[in-house]
C-alpha positions in Angstrom: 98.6 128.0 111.7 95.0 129.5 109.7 97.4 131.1 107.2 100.0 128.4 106.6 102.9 128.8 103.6 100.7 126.3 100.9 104.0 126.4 98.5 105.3 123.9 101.2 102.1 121.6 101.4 101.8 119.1 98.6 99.4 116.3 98.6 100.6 112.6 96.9 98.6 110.8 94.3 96.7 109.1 97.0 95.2 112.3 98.8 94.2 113.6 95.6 92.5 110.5 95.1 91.1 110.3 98.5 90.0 114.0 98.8 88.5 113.8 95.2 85.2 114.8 96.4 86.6 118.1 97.7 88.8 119.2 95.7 86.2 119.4 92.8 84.3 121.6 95.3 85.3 125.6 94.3 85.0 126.2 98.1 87.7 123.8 99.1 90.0 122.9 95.4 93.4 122.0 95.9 94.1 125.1 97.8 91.3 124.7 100.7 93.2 120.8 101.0 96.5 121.7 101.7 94.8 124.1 104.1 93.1 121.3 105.8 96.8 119.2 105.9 98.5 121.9 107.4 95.8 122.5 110.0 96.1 121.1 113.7 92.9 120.8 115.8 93.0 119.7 119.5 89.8 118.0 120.5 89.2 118.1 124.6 87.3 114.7 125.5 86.4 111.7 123.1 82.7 111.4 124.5 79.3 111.9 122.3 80.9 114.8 120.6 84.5 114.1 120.4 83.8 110.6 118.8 82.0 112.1 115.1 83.7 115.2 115.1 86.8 113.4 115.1 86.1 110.9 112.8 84.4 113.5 110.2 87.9 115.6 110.8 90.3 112.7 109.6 87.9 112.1 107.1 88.2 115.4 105.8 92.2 115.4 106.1 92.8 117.5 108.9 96.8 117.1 108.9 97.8 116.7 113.2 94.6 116.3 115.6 95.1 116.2 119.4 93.0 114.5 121.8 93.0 115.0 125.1 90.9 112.1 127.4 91.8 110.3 130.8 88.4 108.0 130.8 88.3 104.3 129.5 85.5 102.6 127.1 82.5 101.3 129.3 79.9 99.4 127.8 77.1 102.3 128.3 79.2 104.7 126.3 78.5 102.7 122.8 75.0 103.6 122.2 76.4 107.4 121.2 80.0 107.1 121.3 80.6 105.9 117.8 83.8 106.0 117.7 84.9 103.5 120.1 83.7 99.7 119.1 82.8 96.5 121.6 86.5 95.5 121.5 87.6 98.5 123.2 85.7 98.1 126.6 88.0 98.5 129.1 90.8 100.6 127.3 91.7 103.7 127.4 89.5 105.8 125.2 92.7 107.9 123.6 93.9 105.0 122.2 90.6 103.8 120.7 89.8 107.0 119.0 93.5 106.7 117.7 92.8 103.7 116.2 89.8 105.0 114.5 90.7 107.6 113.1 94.0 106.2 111.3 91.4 103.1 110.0 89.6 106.6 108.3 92.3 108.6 107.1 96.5 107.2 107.7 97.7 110.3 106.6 96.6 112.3 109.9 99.0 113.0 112.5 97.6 111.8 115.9 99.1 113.3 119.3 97.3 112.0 122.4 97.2 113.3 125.7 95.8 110.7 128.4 95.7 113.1 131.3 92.7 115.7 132.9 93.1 119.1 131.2 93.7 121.5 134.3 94.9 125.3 135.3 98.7 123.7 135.4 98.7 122.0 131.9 95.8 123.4 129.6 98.3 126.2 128.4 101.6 123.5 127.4 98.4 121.3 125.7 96.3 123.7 123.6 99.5 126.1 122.0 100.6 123.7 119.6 97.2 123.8 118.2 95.4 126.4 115.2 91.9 125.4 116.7 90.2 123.8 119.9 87.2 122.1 120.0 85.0 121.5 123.3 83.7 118.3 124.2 83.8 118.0 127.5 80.0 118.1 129.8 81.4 120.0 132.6 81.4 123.4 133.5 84.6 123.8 135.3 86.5 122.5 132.3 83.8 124.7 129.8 85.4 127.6 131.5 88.9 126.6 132.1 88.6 125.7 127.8 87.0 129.2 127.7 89.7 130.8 129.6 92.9 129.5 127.6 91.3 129.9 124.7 91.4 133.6 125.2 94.8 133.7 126.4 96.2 131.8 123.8 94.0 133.7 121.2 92.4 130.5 119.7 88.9 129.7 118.4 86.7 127.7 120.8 84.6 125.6 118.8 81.3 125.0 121.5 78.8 122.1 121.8 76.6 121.1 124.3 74.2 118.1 124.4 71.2 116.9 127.0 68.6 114.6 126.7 66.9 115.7 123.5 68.5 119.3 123.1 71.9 120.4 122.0 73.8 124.0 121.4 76.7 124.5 119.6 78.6 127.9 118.6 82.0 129.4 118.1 83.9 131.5 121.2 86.7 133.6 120.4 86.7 133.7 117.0 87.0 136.9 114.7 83.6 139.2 114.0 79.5 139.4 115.9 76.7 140.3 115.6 76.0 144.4 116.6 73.6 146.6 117.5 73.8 149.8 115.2 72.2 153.0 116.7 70.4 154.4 113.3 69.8 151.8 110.8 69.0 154.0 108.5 72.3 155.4 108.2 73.8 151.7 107.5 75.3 151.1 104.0 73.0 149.0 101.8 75.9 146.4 102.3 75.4 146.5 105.7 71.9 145.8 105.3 72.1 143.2 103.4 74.1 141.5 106.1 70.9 141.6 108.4 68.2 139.0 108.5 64.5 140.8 107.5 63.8 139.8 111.3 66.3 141.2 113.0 66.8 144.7 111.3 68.2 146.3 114.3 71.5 144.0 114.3 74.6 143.3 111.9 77.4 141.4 111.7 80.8 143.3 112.0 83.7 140.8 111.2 85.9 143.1 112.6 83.6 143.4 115.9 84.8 141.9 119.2 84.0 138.1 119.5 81.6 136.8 122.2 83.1 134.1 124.6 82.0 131.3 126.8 81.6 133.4 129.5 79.4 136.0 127.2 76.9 132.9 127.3 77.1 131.8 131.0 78.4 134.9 132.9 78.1 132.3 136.3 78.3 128.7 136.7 74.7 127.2 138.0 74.8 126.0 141.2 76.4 122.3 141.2 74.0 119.8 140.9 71.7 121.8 139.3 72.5 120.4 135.7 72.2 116.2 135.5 74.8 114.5 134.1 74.0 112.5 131.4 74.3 109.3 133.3 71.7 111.0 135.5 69.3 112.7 133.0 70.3 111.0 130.3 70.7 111.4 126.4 69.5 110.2 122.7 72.3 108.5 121.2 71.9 110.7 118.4 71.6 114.2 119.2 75.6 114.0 120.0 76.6 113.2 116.7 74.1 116.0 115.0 76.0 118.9 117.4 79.2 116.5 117.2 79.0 117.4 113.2 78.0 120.7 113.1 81.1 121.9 115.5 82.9 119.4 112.7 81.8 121.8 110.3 82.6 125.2 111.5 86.2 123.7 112.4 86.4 123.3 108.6 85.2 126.4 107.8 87.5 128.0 110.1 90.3 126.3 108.3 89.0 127.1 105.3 88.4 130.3 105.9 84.7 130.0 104.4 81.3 131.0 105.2 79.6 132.7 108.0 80.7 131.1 111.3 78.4 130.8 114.5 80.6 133.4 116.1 77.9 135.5 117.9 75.3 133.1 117.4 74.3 130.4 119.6 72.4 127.4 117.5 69.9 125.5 119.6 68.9 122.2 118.2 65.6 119.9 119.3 65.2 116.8 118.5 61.8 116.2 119.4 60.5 118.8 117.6 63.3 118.4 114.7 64.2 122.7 114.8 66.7 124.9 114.8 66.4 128.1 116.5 69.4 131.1 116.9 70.3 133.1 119.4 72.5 136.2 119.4 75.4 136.7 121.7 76.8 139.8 121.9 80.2 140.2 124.4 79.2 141.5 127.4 80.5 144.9 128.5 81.6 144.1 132.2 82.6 140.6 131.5 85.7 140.1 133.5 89.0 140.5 131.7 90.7 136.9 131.4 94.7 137.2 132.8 95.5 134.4 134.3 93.8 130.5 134.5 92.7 130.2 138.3 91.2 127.3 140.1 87.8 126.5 138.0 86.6 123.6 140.9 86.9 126.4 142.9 85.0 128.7 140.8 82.2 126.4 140.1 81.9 126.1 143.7 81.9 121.8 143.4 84.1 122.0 146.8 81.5 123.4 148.6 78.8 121.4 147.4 81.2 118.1 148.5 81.6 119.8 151.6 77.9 120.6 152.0 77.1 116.5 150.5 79.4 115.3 152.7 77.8 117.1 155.7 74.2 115.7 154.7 75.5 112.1 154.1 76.7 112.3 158.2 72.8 113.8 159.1 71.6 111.4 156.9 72.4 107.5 157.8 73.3 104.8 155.1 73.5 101.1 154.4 75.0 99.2 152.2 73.3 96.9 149.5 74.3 93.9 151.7 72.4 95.6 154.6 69.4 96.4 152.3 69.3 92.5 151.4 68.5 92.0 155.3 65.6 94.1 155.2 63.4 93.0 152.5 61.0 90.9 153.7 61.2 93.0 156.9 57.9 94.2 157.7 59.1 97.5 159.9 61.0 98.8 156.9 58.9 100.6 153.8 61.6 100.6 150.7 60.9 103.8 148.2 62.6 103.7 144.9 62.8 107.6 143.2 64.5 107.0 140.0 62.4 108.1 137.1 59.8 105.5 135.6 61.3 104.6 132.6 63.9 103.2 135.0 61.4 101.1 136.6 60.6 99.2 133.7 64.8 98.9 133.7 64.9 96.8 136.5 63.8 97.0 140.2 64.8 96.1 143.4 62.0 93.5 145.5 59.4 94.4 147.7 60.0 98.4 146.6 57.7 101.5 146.0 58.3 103.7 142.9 57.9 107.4 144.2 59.8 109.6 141.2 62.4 112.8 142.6 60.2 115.0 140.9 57.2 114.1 142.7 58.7 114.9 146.1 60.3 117.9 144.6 56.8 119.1 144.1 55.9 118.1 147.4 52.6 115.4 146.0 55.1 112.7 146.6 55.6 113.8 150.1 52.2 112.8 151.6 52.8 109.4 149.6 55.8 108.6 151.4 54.1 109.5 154.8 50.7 107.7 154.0 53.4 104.4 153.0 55.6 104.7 156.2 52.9 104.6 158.9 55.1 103.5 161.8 57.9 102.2 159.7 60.9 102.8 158.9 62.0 104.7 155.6 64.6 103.3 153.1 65.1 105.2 150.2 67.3 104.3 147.0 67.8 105.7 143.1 70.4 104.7 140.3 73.9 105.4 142.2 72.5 107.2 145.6 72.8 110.9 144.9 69.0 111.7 144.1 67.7 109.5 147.0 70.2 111.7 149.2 68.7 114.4 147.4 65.5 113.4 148.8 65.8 111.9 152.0 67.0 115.9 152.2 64.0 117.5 151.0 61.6 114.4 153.0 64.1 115.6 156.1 62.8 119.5 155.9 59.4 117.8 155.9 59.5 115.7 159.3 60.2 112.7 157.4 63.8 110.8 158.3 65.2 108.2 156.5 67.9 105.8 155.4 69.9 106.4 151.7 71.3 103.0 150.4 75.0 103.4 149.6 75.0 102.9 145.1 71.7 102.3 144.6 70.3 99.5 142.0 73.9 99.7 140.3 75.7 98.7 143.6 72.4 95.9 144.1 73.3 95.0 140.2 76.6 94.3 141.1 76.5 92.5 144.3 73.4 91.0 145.2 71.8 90.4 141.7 73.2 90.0 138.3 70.5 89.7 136.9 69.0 92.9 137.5 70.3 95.2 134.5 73.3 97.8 135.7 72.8 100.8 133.2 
């Protein structure tokens, strides 16, 4: 509860000590404390931005914090996932982040919840909770968040991370920014509410809150957005947006500061900058009664059914099979992962020829010049982009075979000692 009874909260000898640092802050003091202790946060996913948010929320005594994961600790997830350690490859990541977080701070409550969030238990999960935060890196679960959030009347703490940019903002949470018809008929405390560059907008805390959907009134087309296995990510930029959604879940609690309720912060890291958007709630958004099917919505069943229909028009082998050809001097082998997984590791007596390249159609004549009379093989990371363009080279006049996994699957069965990343 944001407004809990703090007559009933006390803090021992040992929290005062350990909270020291905030309680001397006017901001926070003994009051802002017991306001943390009696707080519960549920956090959905312990990725790249479940693992500091959670770490910085025991830290700052968040009393009961909820996690909600089904995945295990793989190797690949330590080089951003900071809360999980080398011992904990394997295991589930629940019970990792659990350990964690009672190595920071004893006193917090802990609840885990090893299980997918879906339409049949999102509801039961996220009620017990003041606050949820988002850390998942899907869209079906964005919006199925999204959705119970609304119904349930809780703030949606937002981030995003990919490659080198991340976003981060607050859903469903009191007061946004507005548009006011005459600015010259605002109070001067109005104005001052109003950034010198944006003098036609204000922020109304009573004003409707913007939602996820305000932001992305339609999912993209699947496949449109890599994964971060696919695209991938710098190990820091998930702990910068992982912290700042730390920070407006205190401030929620705390019930201090301006929030990023109708603002959407965009953060890049190559160019170290900040920029802010405004989101406004859209006027015909739909009206959010009921959690439906969100795979559904997405449209991910379609694009499996349309995959699965250009895996059968598009022949495949398996690594083993791939050994056999080689040194085979009918088959031309054409790797299109990205460079920089060249240098990773490479399969023998292969061409690089990058996705984007064919994409843009230059890679295209390449692939014909190579082939002459042979015949095409065509592999990537894990075999969805060399499906992806065996498709496009297929529309072209060009037909080919996908190998089955890609280097990984090669890693794995044929060579060790290629790197599996």
């Amino acid at each position: 509860m944001l407004d809990p009874d703090l007559k009933t909260i006390q803090l021992n000898q040992q929290e005062y000590e350990r909270y020291s640092r905030h309680l001397i802050l006017p901001e926070v003091g003994v009051e802002g404390q017991k306001r943390l202790k009696a707080a519960s946060v549920l956090c959905i996913g312990t990725g790249g931005l479940g693992a500091p948010l959670l770490m910085y929320l025991a830290a700052a005594g968040v009393g009961r914090i909820g996690i909600v994961d089904f995945d295990i600790v793989d190797a690949s997830n330590l080089q951003r996932q900071v809360i999980h350690g080398t011992s904990w490859i394997g295991k589930p990541k629940i019970e990792s982040a659990k350990n964690r977080i009672h190595e920071i701070n004893p006193h917090c409550q802990v609840d885990l919840y090893e299980t997918m969030v879906s339409s049949e238990n999102a509801l039961e999960i996220m009620a017990p909770y003041d606050i949820v935060v988002d850390g998942t890196d899907n869209f079906p679960t964005r919006y199925l968040v999204n959705d119970a959030c609304v119904l349930l009347n809780k703030p949606n703490v937002y981030g995003s991370i990919y490659r080198f940019e991340g976003q981060a903002t607050v859903f469903n949470y009191r007061g946004g920014w507005q548009r006011p018809e005459d600015w010259d008929k605002l109070s001067s405390e109005q104005k001052k509410t109003a950034r010198d560059s944006d003098r036609d907008w204000i922020y109304d805390a009573d004003a409707t809150a913007p939602n996820y959907r305000d932001l992305y009134p339609e999912p993209p087309p699947p496949g449109l957005v890599p994964s971060c296995a696919e695209g991938g990510v710098l190990g820091i930029l998930p702990g910068i947006i992982g912290v700042i959604q730390a920070t407006e879940t205190i401030k929620i609690i705390l019930g201090k500061g301006t929030t990023l309720s109708g603002r959407l912060l965009l953060f890049d890291a190559l160019k170290m900058s900040f920029r802010e958007l405004k989101l406004r709630p859209n006027p015909v958004r739909p009206v959010i009664t009921e959690l439906i099917d969100y795979q559904q919505f997405c449209g991910i069943p379609q694009a499996k059914a349309m995959e699965s229909q250009d895996q059968n028009q598009i022949p495949e082998i398996t690594v083993s099979e791939l050994k056999e050809l080689i040194n085979n001097p009918d088959y031309v082998i054409v790797d299109v992962r990205n460079p920089s997984e060249w240098e990773i590791g490479k399969i023998p007596n292969t061409t690089l020829i990058p996705l984007p390249d064919i994409e843009n159609g230059n890679g295209i004549d390449q692939v014909r010049a190579l082939m002459g009379d042979r015949k095409l093989v065509v592999h990537c990371k894990m075999g969805g982009r060399s499906l992806k363009a065996l498709g496009i080279l297929k529309q072209a006049g060009i037909d080919g075979i996908n190998v089955k996994g890609g280097i990984n699957a090669w890693s794995e069965e044929i060579d060790s000692s290629v790197p599996k990343y």
